[in-house]
C-alpha distance (Angstrom), angle and dihedral (degrees) to the residues before:
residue distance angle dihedral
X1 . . .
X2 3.70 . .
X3 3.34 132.0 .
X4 3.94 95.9 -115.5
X5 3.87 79.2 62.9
X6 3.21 100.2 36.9
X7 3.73 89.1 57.6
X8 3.45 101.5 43.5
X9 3.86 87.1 54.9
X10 4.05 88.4 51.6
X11 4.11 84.3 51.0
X12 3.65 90.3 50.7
X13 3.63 95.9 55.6
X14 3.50 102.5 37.6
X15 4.20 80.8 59.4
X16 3.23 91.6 46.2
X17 3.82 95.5 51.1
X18 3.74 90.9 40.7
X19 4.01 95.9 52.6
X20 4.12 83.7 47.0
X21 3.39 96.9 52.3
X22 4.40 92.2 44.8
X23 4.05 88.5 54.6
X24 3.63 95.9 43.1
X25 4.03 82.9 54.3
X26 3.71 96.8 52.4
X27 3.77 92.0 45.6
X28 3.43 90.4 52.3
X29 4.12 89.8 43.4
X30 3.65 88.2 50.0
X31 3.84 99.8 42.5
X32 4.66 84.9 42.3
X33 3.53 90.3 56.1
X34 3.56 105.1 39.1
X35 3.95 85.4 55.4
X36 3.99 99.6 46.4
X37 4.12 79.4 54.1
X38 3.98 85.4 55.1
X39 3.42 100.1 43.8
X40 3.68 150.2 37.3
X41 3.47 116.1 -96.9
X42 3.58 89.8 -111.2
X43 4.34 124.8 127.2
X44 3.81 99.9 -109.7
X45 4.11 93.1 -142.3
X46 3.85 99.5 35.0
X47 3.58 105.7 26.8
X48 3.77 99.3 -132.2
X49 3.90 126.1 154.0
X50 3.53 126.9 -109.7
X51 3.76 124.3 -158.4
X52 3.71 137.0 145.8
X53 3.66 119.4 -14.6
X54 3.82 92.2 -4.8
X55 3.79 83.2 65.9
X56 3.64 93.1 91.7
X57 3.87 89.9 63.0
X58 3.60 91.4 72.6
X59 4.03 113.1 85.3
X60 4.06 129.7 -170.0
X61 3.97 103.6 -110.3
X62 4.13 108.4 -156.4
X63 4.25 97.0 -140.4
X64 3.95 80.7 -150.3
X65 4.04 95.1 40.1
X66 3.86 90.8 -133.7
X67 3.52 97.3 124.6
X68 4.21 96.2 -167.6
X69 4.21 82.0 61.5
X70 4.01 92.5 93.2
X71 4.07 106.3 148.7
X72 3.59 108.9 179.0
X73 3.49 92.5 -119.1
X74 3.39 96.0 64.9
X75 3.50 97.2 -132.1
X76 3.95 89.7 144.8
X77 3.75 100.9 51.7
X78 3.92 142.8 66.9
X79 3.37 132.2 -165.7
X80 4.10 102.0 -117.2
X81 4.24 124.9 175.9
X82 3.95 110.4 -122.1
X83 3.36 93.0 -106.1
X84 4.18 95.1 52.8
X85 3.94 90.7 41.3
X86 4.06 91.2 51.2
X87 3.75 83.2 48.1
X88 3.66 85.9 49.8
X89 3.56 97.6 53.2
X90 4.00 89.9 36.6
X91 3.90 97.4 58.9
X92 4.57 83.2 42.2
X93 3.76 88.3 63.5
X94 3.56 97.5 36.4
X95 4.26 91.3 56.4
X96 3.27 81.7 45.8
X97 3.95 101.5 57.3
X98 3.83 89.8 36.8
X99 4.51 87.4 54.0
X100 3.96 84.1 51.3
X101 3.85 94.9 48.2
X102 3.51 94.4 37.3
X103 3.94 86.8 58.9
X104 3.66 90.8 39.6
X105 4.01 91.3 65.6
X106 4.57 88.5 -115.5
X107 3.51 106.8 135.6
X108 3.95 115.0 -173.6
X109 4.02 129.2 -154.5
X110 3.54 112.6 -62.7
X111 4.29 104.9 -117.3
X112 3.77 85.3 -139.8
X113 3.58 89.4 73.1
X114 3.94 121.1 109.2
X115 3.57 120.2 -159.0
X116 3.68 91.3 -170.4
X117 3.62 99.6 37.3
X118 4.14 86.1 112.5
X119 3.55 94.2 45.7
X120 3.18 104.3 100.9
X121 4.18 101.4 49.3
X122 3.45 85.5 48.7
X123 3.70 88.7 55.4
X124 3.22 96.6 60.1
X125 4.07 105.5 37.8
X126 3.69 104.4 113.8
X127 3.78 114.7 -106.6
């Protein structure tokens, strides 16, 4: 291929990427401040305030994570903080690994398990 080409291809798909990125922001704009006209500016999980430039912490969590379901009731979003939506998304993916090594037979440490639950009898047996 030449370069010319090569280039031209390159130019393509940095446009393309570009113009993706630009609608994905003004869905997201439009869908953001539809829902901070809904609700409260209030964290959905944690209950913290949001005001003034703290505003832009708050984020529009889709209950069913399609993000192209946007009624204008906002019956499938909440208002989440970063840190509770990244938690959100966190403890998604980690059900979801669990489900596949659940089916996959792999069985991890229990967290119940203590290893110094003995400790102390052993402590005090005499030597």
């Amino acid at each position: 291929m030449s370069d010319s080409t090569s280039n031209r291809n390159a130019e393509n798909q940095d446009r393309m990427i570009a113009e993706m990125r630009r609608e994905q922001q003004e869905r997201q704009a439009g869908y953001r401040e539809q829902a901070l006209k809904l609700f409260p500016p209030v964290c959905g999980r944690c209950a913290r305030e949001f005001e003034g430039k703290k505003l832009r912490e708050l984020t529009v969590h889709h209950k069913d994570h399609n993000h192209d379901n946007n009624p204008p009731d906002g019956s499938n979003w909440e208002l989440l903080c970063i840190y509770c939506h990244d938690q959100e998304h966190t403890r998604d993916v980690q059900e979801a690994r669990s489900q596949v090594e659940a089916s996959a037979g792999v069985s991890r440490p229990s967290l119940a398990h203590s290893p110094f639950a003995a400790l102390a009898a052993r402590l005090k047996q005499p030597k």
